[in-house]
N, C-alpha and C positions, 0 to 999 in steps of 0.2 A: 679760736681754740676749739679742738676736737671732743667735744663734751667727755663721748665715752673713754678717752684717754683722762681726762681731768675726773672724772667720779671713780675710776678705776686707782689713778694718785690719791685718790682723798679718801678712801674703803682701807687703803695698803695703812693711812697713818693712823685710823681707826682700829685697825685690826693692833697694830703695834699697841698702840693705848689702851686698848680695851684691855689688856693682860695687868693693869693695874690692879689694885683691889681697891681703890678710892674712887667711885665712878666720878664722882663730882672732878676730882683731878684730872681724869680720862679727857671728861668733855672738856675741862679747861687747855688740857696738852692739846687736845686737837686743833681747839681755837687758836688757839698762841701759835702754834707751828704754823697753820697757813695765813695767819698775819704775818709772820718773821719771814717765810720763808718762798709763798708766792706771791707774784707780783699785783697789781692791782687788780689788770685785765681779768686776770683767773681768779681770783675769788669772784669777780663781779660775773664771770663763764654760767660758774660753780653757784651761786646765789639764781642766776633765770634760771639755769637747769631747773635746781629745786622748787622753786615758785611755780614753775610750767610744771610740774611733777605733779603737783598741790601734797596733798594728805595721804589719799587714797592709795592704794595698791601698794610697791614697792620703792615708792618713792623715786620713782627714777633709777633706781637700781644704786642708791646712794646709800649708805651704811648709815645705820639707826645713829649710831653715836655722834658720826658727822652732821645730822638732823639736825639732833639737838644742841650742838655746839653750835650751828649757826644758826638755831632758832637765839638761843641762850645771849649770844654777842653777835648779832646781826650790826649791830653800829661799828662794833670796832675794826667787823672786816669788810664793810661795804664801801 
């Protein structure tokens, strides 16, 4: 999988969610929708990205909400 096509998907359902007003909901839609809705391979993409990312700078260029949703449920979508 094309990393920057998979953080660039996972930023778009961040940006959706973030419009909530329940951040805690935010982070849970984000997690929930790329359990539902991609397949193993890419979250698991999506999860080294991150980790190779570490902390520092911009994360890999991956949306703060999406961080924390897979920091948050790292088991349910690994």
């Amino acid at each position: 999988m094309d990393n920057d096509n998979l953080v660039r998907m996972a930023n778009r359902i961040a940006d959706f969610f973030q419009t909530m007003p329940d951040h805690t909901e935010a982070v849970q839609g984000v997690a929930e929708h790329l359990r539902k809705f991609w397949e193993p391979r890419m979250r698991r993409a999506l999860l080294s990205h991150i980790d190779a990312a570490g902390t520092g700078g911009d994360g890999g260029g991956v949306h703060p909400l999406v961080r924390e949703a897979v920091s948050a449920y790292r088991t349910e979508l690994a």
